[in-house]
ZALO-487991 format. One record per residue: z negated, x negated, y of N, C-alpha, C in turn; residue in three letters. Coordinates in steps of 0.2 Angstrom, whole numbers, padded with zeros to 4 digits, always signed. Each point is the difference from the previous one (the first is absolute). Example, Ala and Ser with C-alpha at 12.3 -4.5 7.8 and 13.67 -1.06 7.14 Angstrom:
residues 2
-0039-0066-0028+0000+0004+0006+0000-0004+0006ALA
+0004+0002+0005-0001-0004+0006-0003+0004+0005SER
***
This chain:
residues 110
-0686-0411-0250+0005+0006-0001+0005-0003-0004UNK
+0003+0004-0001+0004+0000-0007+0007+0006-0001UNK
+0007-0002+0000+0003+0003+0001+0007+0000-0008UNK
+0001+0006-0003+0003-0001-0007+0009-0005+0003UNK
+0004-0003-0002+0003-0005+0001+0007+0006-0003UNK
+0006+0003+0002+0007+0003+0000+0000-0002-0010UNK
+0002+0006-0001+0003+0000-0006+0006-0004-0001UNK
+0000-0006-0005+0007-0006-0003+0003+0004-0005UNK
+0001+0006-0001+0005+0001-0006-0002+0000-0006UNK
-0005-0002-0002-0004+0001-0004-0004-0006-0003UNK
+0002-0007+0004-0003-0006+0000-0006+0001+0003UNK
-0005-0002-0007-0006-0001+0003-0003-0007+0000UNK
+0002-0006+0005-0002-0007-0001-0003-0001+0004UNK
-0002+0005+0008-0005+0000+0003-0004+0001+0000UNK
-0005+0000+0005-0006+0002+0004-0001+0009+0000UNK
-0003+0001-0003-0001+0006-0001-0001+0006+0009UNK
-0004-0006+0004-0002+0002+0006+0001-0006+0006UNK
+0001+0001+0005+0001-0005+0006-0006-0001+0004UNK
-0004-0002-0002-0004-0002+0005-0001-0002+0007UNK
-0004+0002+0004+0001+0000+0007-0007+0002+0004UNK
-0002-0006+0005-0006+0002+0002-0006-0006-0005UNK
-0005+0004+0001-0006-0004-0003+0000+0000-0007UNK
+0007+0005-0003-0002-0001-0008+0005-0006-0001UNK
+0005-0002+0004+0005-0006+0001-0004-0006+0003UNK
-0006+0001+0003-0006-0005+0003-0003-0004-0007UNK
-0001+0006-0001-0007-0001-0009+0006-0005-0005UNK
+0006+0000-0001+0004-0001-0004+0000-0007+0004UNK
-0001-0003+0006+0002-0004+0003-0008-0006-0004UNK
-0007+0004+0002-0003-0002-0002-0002-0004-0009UNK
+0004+0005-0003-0002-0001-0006+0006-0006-0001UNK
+0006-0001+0001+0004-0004-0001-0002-0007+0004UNK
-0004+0001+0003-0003-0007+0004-0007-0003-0001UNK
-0005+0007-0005-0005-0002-0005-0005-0001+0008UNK
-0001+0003+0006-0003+0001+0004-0007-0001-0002UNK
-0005-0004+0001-0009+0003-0001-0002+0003+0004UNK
-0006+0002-0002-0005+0004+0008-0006-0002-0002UNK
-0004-0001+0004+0002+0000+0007+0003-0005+0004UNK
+0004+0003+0008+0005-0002+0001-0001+0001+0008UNK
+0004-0006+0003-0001+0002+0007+0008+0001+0002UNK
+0001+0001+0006+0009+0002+0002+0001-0008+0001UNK
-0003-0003+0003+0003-0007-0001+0005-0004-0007UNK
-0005+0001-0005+0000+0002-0005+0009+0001-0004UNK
-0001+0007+0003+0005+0004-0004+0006-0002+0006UNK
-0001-0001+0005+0005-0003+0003+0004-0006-0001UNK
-0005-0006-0002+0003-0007-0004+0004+0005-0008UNK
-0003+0004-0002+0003-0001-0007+0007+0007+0000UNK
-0002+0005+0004+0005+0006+0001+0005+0002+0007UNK
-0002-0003+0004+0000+0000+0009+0009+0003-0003UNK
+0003-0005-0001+0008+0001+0001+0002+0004-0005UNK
-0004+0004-0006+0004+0003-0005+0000+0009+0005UNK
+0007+0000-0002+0001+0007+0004+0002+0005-0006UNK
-0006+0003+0003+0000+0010-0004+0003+0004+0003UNK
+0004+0004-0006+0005+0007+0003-0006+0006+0003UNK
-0001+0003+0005-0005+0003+0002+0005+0009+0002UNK
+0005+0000-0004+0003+0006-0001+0004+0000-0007UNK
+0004+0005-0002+0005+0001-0005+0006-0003+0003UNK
+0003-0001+0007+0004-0002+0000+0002-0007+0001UNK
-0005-0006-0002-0002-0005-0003+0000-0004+0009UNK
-0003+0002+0004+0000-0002+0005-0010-0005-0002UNK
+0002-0004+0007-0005-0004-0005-0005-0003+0007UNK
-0007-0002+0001-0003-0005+0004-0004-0006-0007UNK
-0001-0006+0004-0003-0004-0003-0009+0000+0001UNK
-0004-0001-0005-0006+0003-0004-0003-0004+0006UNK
+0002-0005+0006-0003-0003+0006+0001+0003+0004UNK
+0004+0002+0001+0002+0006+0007-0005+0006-0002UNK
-0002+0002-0006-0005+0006-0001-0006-0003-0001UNK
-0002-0008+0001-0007+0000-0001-0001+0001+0008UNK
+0005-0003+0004-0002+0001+0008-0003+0006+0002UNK
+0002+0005-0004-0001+0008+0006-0007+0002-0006UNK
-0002-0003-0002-0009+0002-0003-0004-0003+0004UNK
-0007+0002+0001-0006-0002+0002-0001-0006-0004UNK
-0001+0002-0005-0005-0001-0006+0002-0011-0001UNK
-0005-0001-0002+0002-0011+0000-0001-0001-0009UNK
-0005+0005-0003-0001-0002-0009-0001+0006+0000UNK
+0003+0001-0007-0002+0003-0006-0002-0002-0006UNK
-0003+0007-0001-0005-0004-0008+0003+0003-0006UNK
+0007+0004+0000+0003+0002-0006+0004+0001+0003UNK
+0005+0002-0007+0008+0001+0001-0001+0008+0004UNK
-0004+0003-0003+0001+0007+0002-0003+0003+0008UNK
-0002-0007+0002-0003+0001+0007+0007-0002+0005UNK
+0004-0005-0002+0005-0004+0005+0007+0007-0003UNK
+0001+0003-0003+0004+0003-0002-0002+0009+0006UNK
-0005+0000-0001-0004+0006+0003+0002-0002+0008UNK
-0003-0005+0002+0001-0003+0006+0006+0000+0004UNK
+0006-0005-0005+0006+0000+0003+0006+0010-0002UNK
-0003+0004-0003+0002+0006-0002+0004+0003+0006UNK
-0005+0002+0005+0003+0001+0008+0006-0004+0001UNK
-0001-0006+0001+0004-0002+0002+0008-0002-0002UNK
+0000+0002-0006+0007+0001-0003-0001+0007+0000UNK
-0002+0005-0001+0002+0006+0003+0002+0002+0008UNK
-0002-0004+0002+0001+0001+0008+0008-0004+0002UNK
+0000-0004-0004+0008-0004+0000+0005+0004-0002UNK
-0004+0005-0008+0006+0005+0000+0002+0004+0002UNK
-0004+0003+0003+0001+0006+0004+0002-0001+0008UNK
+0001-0006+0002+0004-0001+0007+0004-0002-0001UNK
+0004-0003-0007+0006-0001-0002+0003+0005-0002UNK
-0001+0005-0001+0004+0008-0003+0000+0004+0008UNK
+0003+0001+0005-0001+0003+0006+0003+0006-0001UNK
+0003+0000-0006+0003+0010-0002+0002+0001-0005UNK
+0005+0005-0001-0001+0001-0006+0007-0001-0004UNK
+0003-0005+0004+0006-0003-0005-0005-0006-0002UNK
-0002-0004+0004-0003-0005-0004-0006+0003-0004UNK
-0002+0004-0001-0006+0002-0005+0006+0001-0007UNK
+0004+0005+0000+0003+0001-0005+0005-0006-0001UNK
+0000-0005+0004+0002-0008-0003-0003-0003-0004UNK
-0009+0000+0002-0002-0002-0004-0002+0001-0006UNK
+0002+0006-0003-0002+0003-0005+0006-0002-0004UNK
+0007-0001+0004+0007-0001-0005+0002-0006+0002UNK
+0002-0003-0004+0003-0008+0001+0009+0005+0003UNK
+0002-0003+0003+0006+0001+0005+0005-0005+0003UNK
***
């Protein structure tokens, strides 16, 4: 998930978008040139401690705390460990927002 980043007055030297979630996971991957196939063992020596924003409001768990809450031990592609871990940054976001000041927190940097 992907949220557009407050208007700078007409500086555009950012990020067009804020990444968060599995599309902040995939960026994790590309930037660390990840193979597949892959087991969590694996992805734990090489990713375990890099922490992803799992909301807009850049709150964050580490890519080891979320291989803990899957079943799953290997993957044979990026789009199967992506699929896999999906719930479970959803479900981190959504019991981090418990109403609806923090929902419209997350949508506006504050």
């Amino acid at each position: 998930m992907a949220v557009r980043p407050p208007d700078d007055d007409g500086l555009d030297d950012g990020p067009d978008t804020v990444a968060f979630g599995i599309a902040a996971l995939d960026a994790r991957l590309t930037d660390r040139e990840v193979t597949f196939p892959t087991d969590v063992d694996s992805l734990r020596r090489e990713l375990g401690g890099a922490e992803v924003p799992y909301n807009a409001a850049g709150n964050t768990m580490t890519v080891g705390d979320a291989l803990e809450r899957v079943p799953k031990q290997r993957f044979e592609s990026r789009q199967e460990l992506l699929n896999v871990l999906h719930p479970v940054f959803e479900e981190k976001r959504a019991s981090s927002s418990t109403g609806i000041l923090a929902r419209l927190r997350s949508l506006m940097p504050i």
